[in-house]
ZADO-1210 file (C-alpha; in nm, 4 decimals, padded with zeros to 6 digits):
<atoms>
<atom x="23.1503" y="02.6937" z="07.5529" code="UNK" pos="1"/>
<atom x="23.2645" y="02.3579" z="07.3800" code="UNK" pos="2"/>
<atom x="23.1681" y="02.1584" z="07.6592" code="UNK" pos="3"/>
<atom x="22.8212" y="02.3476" z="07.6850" code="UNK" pos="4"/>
<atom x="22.7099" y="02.2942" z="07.3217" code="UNK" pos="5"/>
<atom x="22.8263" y="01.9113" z="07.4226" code="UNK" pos="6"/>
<atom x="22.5372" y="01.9014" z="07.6894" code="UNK" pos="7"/>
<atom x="22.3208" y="02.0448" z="07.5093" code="UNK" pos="8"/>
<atom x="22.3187" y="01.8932" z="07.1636" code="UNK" pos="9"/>
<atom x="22.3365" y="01.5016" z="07.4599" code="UNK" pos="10"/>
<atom x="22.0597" y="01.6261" z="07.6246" code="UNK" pos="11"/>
<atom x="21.8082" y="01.7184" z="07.3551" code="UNK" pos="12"/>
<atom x="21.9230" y="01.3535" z="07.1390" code="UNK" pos="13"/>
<atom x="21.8875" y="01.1382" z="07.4948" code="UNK" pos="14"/>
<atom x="21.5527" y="01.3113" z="07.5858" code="UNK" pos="15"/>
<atom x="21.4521" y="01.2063" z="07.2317" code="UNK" pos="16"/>
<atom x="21.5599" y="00.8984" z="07.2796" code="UNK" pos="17"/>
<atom x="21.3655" y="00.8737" z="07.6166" code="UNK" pos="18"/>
<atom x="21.0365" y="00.9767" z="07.4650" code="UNK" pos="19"/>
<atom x="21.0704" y="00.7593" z="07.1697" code="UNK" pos="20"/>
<atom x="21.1682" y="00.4845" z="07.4260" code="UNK" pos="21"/>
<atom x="20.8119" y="00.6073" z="07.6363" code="UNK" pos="22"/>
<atom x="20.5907" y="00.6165" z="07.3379" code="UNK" pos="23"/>
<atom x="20.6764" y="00.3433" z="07.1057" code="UNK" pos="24"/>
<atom x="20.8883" y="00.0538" z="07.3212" code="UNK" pos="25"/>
<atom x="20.7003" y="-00.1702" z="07.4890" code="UNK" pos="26"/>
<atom x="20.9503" y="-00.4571" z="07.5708" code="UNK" pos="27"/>
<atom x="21.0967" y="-00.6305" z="07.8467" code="UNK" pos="28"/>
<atom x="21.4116" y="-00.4624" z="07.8156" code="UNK" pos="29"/>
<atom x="21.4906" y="-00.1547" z="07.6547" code="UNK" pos="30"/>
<atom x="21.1786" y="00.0208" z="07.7842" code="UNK" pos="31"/>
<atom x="21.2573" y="-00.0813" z="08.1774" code="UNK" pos="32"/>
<atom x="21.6103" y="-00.1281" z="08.1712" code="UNK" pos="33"/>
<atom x="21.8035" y="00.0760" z="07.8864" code="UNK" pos="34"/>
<atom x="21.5178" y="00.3897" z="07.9508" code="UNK" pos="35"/>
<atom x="21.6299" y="00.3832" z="08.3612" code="UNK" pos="36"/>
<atom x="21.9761" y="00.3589" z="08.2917" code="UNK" pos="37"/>
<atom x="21.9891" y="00.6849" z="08.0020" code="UNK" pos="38"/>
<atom x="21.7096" y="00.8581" z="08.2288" code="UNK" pos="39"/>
<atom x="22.0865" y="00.9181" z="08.4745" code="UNK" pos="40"/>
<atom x="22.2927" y="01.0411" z="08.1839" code="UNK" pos="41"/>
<atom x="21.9854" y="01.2635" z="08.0678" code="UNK" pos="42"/>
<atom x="22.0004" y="01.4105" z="08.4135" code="UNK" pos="43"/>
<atom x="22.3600" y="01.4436" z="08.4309" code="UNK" pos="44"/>
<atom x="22.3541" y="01.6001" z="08.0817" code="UNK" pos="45"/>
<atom x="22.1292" y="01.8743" z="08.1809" code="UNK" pos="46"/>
<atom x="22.3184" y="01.9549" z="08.4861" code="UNK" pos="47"/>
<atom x="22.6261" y="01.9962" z="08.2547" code="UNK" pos="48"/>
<atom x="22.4621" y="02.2266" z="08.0794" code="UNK" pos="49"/>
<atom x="22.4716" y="02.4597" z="08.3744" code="UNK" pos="50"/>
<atom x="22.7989" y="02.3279" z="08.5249" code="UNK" pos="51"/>
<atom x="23.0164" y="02.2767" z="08.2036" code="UNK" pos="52"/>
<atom x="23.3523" y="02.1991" z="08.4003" code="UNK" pos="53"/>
<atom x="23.1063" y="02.0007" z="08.6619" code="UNK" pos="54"/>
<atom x="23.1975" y="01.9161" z="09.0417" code="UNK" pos="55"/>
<atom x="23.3547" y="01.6532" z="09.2026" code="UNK" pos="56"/>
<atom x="23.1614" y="01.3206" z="09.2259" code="UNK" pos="57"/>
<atom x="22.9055" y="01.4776" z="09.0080" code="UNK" pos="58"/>
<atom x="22.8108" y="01.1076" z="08.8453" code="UNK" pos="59"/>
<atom x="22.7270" y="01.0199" z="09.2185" code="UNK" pos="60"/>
<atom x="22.5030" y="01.2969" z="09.3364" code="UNK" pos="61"/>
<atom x="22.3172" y="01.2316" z="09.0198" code="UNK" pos="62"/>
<atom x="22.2543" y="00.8513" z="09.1136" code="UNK" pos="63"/>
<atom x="22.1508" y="00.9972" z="09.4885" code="UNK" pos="64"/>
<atom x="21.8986" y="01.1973" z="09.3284" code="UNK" pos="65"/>
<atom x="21.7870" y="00.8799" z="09.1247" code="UNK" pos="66"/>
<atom x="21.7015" y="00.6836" z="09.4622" code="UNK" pos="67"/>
<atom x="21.5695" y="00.9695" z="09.5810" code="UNK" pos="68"/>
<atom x="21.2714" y="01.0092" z="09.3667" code="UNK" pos="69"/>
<atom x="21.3110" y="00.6100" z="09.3447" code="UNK" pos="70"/>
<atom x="21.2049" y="00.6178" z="09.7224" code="UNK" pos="71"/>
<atom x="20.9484" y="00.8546" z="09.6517" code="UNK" pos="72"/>
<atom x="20.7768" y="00.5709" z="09.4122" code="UNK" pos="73"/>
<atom x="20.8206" y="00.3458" z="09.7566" code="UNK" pos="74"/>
<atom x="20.6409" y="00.5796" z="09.9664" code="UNK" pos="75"/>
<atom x="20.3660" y="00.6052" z="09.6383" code="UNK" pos="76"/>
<atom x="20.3962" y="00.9681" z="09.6021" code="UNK" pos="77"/>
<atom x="20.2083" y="00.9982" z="09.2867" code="UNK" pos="78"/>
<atom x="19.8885" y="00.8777" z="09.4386" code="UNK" pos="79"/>
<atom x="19.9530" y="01.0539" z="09.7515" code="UNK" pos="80"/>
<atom x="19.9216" y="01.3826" z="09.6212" code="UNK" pos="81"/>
<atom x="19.6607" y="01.2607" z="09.3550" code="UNK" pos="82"/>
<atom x="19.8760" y="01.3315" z="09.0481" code="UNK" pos="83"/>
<atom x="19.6764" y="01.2717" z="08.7265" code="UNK" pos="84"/>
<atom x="19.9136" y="01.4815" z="08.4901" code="UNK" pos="85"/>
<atom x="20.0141" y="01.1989" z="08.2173" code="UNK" pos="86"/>
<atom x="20.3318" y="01.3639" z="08.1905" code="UNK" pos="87"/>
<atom x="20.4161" y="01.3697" z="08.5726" code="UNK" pos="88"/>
<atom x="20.3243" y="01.0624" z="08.6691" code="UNK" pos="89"/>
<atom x="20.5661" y="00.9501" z="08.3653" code="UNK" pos="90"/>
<atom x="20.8486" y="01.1467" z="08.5048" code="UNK" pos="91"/>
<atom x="20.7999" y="01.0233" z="08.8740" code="UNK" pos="92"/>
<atom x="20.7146" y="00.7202" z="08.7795" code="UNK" pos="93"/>
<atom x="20.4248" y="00.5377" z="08.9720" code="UNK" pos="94"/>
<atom x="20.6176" y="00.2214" z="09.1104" code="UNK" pos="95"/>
<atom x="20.9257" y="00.1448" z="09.3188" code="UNK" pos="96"/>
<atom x="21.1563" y="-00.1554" z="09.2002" code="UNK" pos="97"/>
<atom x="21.5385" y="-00.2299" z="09.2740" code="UNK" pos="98"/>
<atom x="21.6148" y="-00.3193" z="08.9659" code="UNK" pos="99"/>
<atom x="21.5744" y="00.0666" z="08.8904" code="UNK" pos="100"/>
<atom x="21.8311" y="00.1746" z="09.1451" code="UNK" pos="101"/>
<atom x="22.0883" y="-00.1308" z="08.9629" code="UNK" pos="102"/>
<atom x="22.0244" y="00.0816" z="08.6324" code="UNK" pos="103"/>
<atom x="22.1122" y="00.3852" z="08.7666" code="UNK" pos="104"/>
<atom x="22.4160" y="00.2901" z="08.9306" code="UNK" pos="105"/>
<atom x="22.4889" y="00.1231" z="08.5405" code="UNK" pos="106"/>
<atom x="22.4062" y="00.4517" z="08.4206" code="UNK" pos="107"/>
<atom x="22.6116" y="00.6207" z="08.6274" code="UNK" pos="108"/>
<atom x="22.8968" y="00.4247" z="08.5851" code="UNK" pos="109"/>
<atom x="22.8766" y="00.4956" z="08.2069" code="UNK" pos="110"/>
<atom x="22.8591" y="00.8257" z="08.2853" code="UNK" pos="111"/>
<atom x="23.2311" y="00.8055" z="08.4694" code="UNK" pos="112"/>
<atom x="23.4025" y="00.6019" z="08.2161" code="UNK" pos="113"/>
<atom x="23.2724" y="00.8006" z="07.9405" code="UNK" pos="114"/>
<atom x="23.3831" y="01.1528" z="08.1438" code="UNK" pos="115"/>
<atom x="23.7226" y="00.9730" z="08.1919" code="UNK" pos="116"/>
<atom x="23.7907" y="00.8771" z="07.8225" code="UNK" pos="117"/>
<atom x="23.6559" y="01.1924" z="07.6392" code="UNK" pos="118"/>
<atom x="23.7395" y="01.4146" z="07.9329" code="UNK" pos="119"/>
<atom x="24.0413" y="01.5944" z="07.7730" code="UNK" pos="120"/>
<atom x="23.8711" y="01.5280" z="07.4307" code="UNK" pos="121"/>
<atom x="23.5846" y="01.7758" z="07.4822" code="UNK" pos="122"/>
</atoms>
């Protein structure tokens, strides 16, 4: 239950951080680079809320899900299926760029050093 309440209380402060990042950062880095790369551990988070004691290679089927919906942006599914929701287009996000799938991989790699030095700690 430890490592549940851990997910939790990381998930609701990163998606925070994520829609603070959304509505008030309009940079050329924290907004494109440091929102891609926590938009992994937010996803990871939330999956650890479900899976406290997780699954092998977890970081990496997080990042696979990443390019997935990253390809999606390639193939412009937004506009193909006429999304106007604010919100969804937000969450799919409207364009496809590599240096996305670099922040993920960043993200994820956070995600496995952190998990290795607080593993036994949580």
């Amino acid at each position: 239950m430890k490592k549940r309440f851990f997910y939790i209380i990381s998930f609701l402060l990163i998606f925070c951080i994520e829609v603070l990042i959304a509505l008030y950062v309009r940079d050329n880095f924290i907004r494109p680079y440091v929102g891609d790369m926590l938009v992994v551990v937010l996803v990871y988070s939330f999956v650890r809320i479900f899976l406290p004691t997780g699954i092998p290679r977890m970081p990496f089927y997080v990042f696979l899900f990443a390019c997935f919906v990253e390809v999606l942006q390639y193939f412009r599914l937004v506009e193909t299926l006429g999304i106007t929701n604010r919100a969804a287009r937000i969450i799919l996000g409207p364009t496809f760029d590599w240096a996305d799938i670099a922040c993920y991989a960043v993200g994820c790699v956070f995600i496995v050093l952190f998990e290795r030095f607080f593993q036994h700690k949580l």
